[in-house]
Structures are given as structure tokens and as C-alpha cells.
N, CA, C and O atoms as CSV, one atom per row, in Angstrom:
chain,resi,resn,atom,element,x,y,z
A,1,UNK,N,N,0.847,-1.172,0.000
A,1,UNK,CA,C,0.000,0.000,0.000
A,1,UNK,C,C,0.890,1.232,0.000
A,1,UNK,O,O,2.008,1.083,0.494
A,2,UNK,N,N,0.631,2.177,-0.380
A,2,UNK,CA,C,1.059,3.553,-0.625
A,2,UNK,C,C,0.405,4.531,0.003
A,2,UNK,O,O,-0.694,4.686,-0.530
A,3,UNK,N,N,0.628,5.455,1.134
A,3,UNK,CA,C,-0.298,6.294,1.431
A,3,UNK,C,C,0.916,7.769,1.880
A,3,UNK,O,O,2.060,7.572,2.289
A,4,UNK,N,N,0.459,8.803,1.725
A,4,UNK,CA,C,0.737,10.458,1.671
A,4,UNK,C,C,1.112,9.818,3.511
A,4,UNK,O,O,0.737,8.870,4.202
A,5,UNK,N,N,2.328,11.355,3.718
A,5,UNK,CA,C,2.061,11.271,5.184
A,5,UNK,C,C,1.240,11.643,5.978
A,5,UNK,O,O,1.084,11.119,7.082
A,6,UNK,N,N,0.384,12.902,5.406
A,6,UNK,CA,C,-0.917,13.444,5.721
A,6,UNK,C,C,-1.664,12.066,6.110
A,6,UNK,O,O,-2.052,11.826,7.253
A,7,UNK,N,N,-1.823,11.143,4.950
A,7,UNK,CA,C,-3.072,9.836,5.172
A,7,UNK,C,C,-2.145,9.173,6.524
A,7,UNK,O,O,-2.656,9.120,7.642
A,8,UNK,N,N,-1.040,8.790,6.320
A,8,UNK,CA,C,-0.481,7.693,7.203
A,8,UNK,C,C,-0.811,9.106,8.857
A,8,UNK,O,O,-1.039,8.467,9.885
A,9,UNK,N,N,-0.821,9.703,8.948
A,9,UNK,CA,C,-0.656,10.358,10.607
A,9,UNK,C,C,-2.360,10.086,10.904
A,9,UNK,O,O,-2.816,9.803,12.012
A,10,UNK,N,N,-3.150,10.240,9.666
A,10,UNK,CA,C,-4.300,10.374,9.982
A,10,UNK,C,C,-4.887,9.300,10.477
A,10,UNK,O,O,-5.629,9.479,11.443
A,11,UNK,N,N,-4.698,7.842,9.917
A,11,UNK,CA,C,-5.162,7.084,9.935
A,11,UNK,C,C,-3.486,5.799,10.511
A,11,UNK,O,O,-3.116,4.906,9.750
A,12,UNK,N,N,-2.966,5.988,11.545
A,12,UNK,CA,C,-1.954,5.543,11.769
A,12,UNK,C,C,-2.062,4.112,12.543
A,12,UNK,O,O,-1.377,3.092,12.466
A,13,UNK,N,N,-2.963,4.384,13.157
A,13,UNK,CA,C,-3.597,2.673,13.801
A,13,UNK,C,C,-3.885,1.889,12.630
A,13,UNK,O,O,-3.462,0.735,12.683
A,14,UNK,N,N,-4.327,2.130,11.879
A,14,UNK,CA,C,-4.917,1.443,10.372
A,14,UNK,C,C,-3.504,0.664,10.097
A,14,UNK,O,O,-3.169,-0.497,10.330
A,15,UNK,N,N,-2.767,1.837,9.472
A,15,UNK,CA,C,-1.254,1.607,9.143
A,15,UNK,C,C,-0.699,0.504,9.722
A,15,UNK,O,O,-0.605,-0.552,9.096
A,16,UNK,N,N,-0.299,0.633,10.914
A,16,UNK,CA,C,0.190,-0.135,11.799
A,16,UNK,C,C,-0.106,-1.727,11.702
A,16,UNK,O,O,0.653,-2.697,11.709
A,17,UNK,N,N,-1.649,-1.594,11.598
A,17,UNK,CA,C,-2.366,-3.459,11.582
A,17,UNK,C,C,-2.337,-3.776,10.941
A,17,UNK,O,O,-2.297,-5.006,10.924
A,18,UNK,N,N,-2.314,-2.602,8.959
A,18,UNK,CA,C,-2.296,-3.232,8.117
A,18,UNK,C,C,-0.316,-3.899,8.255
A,18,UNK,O,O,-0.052,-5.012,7.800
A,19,UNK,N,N,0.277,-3.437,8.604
A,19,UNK,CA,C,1.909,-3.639,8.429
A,19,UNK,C,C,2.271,-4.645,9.521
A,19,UNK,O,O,3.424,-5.058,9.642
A,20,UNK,N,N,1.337,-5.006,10.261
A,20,UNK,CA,C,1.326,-6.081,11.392
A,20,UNK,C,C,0.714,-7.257,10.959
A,20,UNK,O,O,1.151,-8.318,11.404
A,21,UNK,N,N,-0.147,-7.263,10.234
A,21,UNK,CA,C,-0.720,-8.331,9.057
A,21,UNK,C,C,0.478,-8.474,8.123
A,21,UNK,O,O,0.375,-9.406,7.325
A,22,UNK,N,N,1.393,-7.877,8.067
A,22,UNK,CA,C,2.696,-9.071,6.786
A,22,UNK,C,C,2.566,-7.493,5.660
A,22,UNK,O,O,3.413,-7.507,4.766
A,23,UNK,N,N,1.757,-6.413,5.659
A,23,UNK,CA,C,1.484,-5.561,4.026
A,23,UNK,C,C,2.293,-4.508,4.166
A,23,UNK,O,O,2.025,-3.583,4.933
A,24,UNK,N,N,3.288,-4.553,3.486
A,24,UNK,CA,C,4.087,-3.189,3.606
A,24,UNK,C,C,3.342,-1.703,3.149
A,24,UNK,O,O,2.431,-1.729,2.321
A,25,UNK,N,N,3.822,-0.362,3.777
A,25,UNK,CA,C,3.330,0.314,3.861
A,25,UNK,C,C,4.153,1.465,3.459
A,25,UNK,O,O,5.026,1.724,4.287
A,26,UNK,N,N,4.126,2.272,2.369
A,26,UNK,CA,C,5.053,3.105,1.330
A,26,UNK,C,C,4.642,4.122,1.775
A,26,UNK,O,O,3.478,4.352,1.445
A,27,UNK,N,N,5.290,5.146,2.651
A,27,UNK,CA,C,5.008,6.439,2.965
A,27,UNK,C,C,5.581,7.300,2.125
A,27,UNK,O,O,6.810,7.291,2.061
A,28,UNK,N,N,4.685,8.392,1.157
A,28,UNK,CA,C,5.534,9.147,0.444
A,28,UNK,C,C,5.219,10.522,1.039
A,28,UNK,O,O,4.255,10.681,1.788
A,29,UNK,N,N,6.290,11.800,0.594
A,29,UNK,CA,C,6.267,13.038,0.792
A,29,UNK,C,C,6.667,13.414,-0.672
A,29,UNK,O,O,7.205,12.858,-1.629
A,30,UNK,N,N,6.111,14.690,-0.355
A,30,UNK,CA,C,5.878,15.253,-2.200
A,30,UNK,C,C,6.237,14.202,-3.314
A,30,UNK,O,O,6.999,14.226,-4.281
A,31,UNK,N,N,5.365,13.260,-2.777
A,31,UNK,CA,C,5.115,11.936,-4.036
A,31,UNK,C,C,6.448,11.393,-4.364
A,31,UNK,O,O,6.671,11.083,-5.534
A,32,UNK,N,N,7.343,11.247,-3.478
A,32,UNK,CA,C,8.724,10.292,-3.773
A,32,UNK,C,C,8.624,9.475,-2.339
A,32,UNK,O,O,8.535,10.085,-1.273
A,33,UNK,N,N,8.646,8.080,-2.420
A,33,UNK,CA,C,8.816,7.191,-0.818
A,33,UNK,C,C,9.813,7.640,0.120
A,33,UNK,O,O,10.998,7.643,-0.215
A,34,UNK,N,N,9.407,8.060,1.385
A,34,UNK,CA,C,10.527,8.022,1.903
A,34,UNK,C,C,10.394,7.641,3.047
A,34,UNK,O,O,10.981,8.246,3.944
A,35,UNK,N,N,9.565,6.506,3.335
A,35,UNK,CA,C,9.348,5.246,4.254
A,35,UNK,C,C,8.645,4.382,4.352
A,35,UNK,O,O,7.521,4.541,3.875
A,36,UNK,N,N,8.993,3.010,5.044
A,36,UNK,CA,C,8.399,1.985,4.947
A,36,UNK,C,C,8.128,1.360,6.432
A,36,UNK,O,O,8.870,0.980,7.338
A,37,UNK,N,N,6.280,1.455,6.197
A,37,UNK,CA,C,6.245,0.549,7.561
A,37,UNK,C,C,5.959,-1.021,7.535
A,37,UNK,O,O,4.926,-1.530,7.100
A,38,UNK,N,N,7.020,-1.681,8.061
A,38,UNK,CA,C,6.695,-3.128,7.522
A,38,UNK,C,C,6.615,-3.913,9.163
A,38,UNK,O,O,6.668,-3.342,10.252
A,39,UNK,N,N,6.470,-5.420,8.878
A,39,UNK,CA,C,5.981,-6.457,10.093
A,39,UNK,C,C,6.921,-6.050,10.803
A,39,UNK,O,O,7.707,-5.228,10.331
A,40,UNK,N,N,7.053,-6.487,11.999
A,40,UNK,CA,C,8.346,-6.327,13.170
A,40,UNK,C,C,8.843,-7.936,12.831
A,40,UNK,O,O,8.010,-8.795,12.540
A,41,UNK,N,N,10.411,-8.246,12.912
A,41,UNK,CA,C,10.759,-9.136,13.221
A,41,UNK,C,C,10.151,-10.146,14.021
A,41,UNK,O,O,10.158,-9.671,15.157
A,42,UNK,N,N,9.522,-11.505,14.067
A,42,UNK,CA,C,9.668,-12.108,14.941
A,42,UNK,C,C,11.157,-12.810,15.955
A,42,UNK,O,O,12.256,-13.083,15.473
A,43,UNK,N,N,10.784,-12.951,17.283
A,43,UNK,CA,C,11.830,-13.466,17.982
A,43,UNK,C,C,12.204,-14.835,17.693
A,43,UNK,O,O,11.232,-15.588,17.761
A,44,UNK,N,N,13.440,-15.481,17.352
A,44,UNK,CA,C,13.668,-17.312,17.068
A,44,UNK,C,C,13.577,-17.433,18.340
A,44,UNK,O,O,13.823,-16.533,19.143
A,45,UNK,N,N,13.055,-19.052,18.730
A,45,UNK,CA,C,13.252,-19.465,20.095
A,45,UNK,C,C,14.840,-19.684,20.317
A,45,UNK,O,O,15.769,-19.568,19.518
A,46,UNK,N,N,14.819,-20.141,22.057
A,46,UNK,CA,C,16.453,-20.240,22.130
A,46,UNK,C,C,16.820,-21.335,21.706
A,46,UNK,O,O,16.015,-22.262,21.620
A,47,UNK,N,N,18.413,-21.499,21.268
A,47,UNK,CA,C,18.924,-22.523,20.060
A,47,UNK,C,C,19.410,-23.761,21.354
A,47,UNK,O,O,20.529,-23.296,21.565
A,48,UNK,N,N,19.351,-24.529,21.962
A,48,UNK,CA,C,19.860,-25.511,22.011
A,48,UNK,C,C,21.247,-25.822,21.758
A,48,UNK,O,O,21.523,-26.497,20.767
A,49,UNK,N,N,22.157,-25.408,22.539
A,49,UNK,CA,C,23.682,-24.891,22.376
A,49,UNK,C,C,24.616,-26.270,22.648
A,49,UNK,O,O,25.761,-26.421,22.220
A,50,UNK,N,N,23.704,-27.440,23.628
A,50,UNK,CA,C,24.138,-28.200,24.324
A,50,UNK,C,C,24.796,-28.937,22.880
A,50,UNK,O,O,25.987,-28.875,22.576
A,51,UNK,N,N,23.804,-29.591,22.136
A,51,UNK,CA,C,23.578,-30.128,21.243
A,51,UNK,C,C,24.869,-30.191,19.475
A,51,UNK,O,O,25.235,-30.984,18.608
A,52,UNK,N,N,25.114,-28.270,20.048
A,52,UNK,CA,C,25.824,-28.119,18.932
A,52,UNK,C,C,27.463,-27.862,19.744
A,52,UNK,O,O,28.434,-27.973,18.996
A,53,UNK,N,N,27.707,-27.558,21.100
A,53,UNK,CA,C,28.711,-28.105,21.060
A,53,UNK,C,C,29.216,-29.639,21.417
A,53,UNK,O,O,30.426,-29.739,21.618
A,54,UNK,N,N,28.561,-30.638,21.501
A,54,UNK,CA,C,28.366,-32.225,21.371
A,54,UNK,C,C,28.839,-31.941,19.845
A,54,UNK,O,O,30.051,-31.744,19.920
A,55,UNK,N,N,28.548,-31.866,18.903
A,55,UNK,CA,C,28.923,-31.916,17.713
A,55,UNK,C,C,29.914,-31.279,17.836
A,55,UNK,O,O,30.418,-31.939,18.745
A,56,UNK,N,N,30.866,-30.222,17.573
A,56,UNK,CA,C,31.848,-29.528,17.790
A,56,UNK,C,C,32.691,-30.334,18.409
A,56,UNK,O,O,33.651,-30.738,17.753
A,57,UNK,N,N,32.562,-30.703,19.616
A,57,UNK,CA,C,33.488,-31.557,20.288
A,57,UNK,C,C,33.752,-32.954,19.569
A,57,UNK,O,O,34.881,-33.429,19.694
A,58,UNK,N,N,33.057,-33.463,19.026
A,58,UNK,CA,C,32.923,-34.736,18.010
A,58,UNK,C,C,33.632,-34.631,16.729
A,58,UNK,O,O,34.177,-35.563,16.136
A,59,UNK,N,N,33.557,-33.113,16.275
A,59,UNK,CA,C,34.636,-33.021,15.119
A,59,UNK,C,C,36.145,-32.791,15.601
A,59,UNK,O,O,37.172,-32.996,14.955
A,60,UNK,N,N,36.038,-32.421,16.605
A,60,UNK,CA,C,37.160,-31.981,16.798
A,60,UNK,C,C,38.234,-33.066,17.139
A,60,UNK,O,O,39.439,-33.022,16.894
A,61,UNK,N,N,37.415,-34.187,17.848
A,61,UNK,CA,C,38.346,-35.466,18.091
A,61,UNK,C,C,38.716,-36.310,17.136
A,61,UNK,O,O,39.679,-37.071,17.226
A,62,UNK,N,N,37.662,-36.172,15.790
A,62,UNK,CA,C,37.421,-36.498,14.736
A,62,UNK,C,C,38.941,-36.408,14.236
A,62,UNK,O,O,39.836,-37.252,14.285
A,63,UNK,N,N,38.926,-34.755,13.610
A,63,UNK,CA,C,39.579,-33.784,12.716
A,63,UNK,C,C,41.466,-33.817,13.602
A,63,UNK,O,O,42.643,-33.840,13.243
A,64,UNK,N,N,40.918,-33.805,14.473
A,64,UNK,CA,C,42.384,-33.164,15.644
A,64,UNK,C,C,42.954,-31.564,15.106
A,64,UNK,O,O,44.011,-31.031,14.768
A,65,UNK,N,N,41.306,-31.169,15.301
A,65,UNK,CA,C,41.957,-29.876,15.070
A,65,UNK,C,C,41.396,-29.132,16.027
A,65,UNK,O,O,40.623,-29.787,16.726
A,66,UNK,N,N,41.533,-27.627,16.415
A,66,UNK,CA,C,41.260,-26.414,17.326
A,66,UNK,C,C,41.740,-27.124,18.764
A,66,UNK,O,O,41.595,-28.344,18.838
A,67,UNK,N,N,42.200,-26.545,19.696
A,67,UNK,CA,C,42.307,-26.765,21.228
A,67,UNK,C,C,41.330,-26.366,21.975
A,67,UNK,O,O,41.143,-25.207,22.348
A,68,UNK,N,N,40.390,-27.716,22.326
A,68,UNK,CA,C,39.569,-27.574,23.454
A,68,UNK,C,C,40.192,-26.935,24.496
A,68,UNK,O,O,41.405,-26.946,24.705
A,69,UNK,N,N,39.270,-26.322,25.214
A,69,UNK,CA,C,39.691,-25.518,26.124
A,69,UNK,C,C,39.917,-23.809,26.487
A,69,UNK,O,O,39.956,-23.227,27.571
A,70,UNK,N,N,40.046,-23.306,25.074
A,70,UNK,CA,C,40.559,-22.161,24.864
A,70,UNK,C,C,39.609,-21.252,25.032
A,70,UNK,O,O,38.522,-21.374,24.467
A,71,UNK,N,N,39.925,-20.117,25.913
A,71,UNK,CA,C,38.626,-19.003,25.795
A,71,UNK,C,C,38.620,-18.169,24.165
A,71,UNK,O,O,39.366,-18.456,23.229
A,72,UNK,N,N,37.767,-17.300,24.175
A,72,UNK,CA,C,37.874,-16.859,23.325
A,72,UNK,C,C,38.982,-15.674,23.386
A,72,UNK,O,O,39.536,-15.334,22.341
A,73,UNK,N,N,39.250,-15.149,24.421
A,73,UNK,CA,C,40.346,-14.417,25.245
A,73,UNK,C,C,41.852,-14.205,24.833
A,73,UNK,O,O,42.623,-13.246,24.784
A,74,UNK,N,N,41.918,-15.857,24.496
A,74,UNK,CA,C,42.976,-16.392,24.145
A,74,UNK,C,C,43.253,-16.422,22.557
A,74,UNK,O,O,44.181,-16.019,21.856
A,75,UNK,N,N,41.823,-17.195,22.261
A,75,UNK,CA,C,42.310,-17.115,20.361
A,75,UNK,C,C,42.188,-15.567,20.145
A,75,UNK,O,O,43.057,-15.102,19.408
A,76,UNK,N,N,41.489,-14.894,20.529
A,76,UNK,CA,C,42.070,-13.278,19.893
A,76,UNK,C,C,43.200,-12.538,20.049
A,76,UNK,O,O,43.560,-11.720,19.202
A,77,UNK,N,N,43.938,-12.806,21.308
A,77,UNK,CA,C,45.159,-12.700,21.727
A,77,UNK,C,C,46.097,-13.249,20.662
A,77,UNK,O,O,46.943,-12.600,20.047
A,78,UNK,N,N,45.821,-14.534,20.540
A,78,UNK,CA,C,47.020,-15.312,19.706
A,78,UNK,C,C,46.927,-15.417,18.289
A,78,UNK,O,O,47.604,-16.270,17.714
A,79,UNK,N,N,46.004,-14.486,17.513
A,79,UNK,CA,C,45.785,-13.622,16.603
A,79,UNK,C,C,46.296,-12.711,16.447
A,79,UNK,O,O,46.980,-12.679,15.424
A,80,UNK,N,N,46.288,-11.908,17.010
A,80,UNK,CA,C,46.891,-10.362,17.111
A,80,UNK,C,C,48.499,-10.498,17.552
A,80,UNK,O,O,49.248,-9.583,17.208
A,81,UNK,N,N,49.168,-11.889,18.486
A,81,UNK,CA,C,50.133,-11.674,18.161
A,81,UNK,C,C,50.827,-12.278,17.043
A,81,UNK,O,O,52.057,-12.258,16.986
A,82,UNK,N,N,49.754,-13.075,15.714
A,82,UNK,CA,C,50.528,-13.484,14.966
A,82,UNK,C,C,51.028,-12.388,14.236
A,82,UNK,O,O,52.214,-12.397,13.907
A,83,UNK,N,N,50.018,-11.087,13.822
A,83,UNK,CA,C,50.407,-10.191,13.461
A,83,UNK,C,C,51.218,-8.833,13.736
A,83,UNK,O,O,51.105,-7.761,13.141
A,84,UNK,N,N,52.022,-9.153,14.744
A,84,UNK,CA,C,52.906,-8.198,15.155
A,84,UNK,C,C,54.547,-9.243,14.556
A,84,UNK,O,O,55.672,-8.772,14.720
């Protein structure tokens, strides 16, 4: 939908439900867009972390690669001094 900002202030609850229903909403001023009201993001549920480092740890004994153990503290440290 396309509506003037005059229409969108006037009728802004409208706006809103229609752009909360999924319908984007083209706000123009002197007839060029210069906004869009669209859905809000939904939130993902939380990821199940246990799961993916079980895997991680499984490649790694696999592969024999990365050092369990390491903070992240450390690999950025020992980054930065490869480059000095």
C-alpha cells in the first residue's frame, strides 16, 4: 500500500495493523517514498547450544583440530600476536 504522510498520521492505527498483518506500507512526501512501515521481526526461540557443542566436540576429536579448552580471550590474543 502507498499512502501520503498526511493519510499515514491520519489514519496511523490502520497503518500499523495493516503492516502487522505481513502488508508493507510506502510512505511518500511530495510523491517520492521516503518510508516503509513493515511487520516487526519475529523473535527465534532459544537454540539448544548443548547439542551443537556435542557436535563440535565430536569433530574436533574427529579432525584433531582447534584446542579444546581455549577461551575466546585467548584465540584473539594469539591472533593479534601473529600479526605483530
Amino acid at each position: 500500500m502507498i499512502a501520503t504522510l498526511r493519510d499515514t498520521k491520519a489514519k496511523l492505527s490502520e497503518m500499523v495493523k495493516l503492516a502487522g498483518e505481513g502488508e508493507d506500507v510506502l510512505i511518500t512526501v511530495h510523491g517520492k517514498i521516503a518510508a516503509r512501515l513493515t511487520q516487526a521481526a519475529t523473535a527465534r526461540p532459544p537454540q539448544d547450544n548443548g547439542k551443537w557443542i556435542k557436535e563440535l566436540a565430536a569433530l574436533r576429536r574427529k579432525y584433531g583440530t582447534g584446542k579444546p579448552g581455549r577461551s575466546a580471550d585467548e584465540i584473539v590474543s594469539e591472533g593479534r600476536d601473529d600479526r605483530v
